[in-house]
Structure formats: structure tokens, C-alpha cells
N, C-alpha and C positions, 0 to 999 in steps of 0.2 A: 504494500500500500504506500502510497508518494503523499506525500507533505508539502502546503504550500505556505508558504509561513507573510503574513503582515503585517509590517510596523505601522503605526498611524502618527504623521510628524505633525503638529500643531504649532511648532515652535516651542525654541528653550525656554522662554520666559514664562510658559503658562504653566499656569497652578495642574497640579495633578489631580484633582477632581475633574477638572473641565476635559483632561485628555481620558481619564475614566469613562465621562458622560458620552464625549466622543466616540471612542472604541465600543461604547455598550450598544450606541447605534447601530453601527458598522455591523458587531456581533449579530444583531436581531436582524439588519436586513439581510445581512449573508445566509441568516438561518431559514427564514423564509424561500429561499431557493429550493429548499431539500434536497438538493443532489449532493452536497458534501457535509460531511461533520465539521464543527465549529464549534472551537476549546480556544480558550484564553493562554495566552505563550506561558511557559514556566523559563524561569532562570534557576539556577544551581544557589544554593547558600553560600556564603562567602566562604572561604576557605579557616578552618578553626572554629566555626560554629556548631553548635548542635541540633539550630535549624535545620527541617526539612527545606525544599526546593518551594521558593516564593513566584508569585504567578508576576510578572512581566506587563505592566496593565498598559505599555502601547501596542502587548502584540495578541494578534489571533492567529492560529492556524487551522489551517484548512486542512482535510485528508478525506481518502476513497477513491473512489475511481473517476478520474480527470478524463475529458473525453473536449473536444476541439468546442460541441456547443457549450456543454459545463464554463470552458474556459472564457469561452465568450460574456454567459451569461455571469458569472464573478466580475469580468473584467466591467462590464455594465452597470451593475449595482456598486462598482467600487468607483467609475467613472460620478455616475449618479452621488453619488456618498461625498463625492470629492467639490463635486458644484454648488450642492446645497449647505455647505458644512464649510466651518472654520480652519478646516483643516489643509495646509499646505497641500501637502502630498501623501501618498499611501505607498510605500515600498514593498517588494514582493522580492522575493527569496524562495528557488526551488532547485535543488540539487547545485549548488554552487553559482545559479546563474541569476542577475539578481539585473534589478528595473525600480523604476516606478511609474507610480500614477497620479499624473494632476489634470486640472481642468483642460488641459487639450493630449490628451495623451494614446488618440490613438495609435502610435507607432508603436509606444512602449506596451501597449495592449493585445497589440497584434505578436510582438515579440515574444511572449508570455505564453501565446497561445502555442506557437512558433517552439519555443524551448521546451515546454512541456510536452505536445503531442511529438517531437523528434526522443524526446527520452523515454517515452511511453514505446514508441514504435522500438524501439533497440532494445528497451525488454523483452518485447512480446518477440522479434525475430529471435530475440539469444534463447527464447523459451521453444521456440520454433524449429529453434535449428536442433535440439534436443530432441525433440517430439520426430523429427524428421530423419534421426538415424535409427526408430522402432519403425517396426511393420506395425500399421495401425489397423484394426478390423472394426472400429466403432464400438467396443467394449464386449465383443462376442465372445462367449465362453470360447476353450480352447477346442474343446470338443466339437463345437458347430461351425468354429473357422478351418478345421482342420490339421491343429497344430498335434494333437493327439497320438 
């Protein structure tokens, strides 16, 4: 399962409730989508604490199965999020390949789409190419393909 990870940048200056109230938006329209899950980023505890891992409150991620419209329809709602809201920009991060999103960001939305569905295709061919050194019968016992 792939991971899409987003920071929501409001600027340094703002108080962290108001980048909270931000992100909480973000959260609920992404989740209305229903095509992907949608959890709040966690960060690691500092190092020598005995906190557990603290939640991240500029980031959401995303995960499930990413598909070209999926990506489209994120990139839409995050376009939308971006126009009506205070917020500079939305950054996205997925397997090392990283963008954002501001009020005119089709390129960057396209490129997303672009990055994801090329790393989605190279799994499924490397899963492919596995699947394609068995003799496949469509799950027929051994007996009625004749392997017996």
C-alpha cells in the first residue's frame, strides 16, 4: 500500500490552532472523497524521551490504492482547499518525489499524478514479471489442468 503524505504551509508566523483549524478542513474534505484513508502525520518523540510518537498537526496522509482518477480527484479538492483557505500552499511527498500545491498549480498536479501512476505501474510490472515466469491456469486445481 503507497503513502501520500501532506504538509499544509500557512506561514511561520501563524499561531498553531489556526494551522490545526486548517488541516482539520483539509482532513474532512479529503475524507469525503472515500477513495483513500486519511490519518493525521505522526512525528517520532524526541530523542531521550519517554514519549510515545506525537501527531504532526501540518501533516495528513493519505494511503490505499492510488489510481490516475483518485489522483486527480485529491489533487482537486487540494486545488479547491488551496483557493478558499489561508493557506499558502499544500506540499505532497510520495516515495521521494515531492511538489506542491497553490492556487494555480496545475503543473504541479499533473506531476503528482505523473509520479504516482509511473511508481504504481513499476510495481505492478515487477509483480508481473513474477507472475509471468509460473504457468498460470486461472487457479485450477492441479488435477483438472492436468498437472497431475
Amino acid at each position: 500500500m503507497h503513502e501520500l503524505e501532506l504538509r499544509v504551509d500557512i506561514g511561520d508566523d501563524a499561531p498553531a490552532d489556526q494551522l490545526d483549524r486548517q488541516v482539520r478542513a483539509l482532513f474532512q474534505d479529503l475524507r469525503r472523497l472515500g477513495a483513500l484513508r486519511v490519518e493525521r502525520g505522526t512525528r517520532p518523540a524526541p530523542a531521550g524521551s519517554m514519549a510515545g510518537a506525537g501527531h504532526d498537526i501540518a501533516v495528513l496522509v493519505l494511503s490505499g490504492v492510488f489510481s490516475a482518477a483518485t489522483l486527480k480527484a485529491v489533487g482537486n479538492v487540494v486545488i479547491a482547499y488551496v483557493n478558499r483557505s489561508k493557506a499558502r500552499a499544500v506540499e505532497w511527498e510520495f516515495d521521494g518525489n515531492k511538489g506542491s500545491f497553490t492556487a494555480l498549480s496545475a503543473k504541479d498536479q499533473q506531476t503528482l499524478v505523473d509520479v504516482v501512476s509511473a511508481r504504481i505501474a513499476a510495481g505492478a510490472a515487477a509483480g508481473d514479471a513474477t507472475d509471468e515466469a509460473e504457468e498460470t491456469d486461472g487457479g485450477a486445481p492441479a488435477r483438472t489442468a492436468g498437472r497431475d
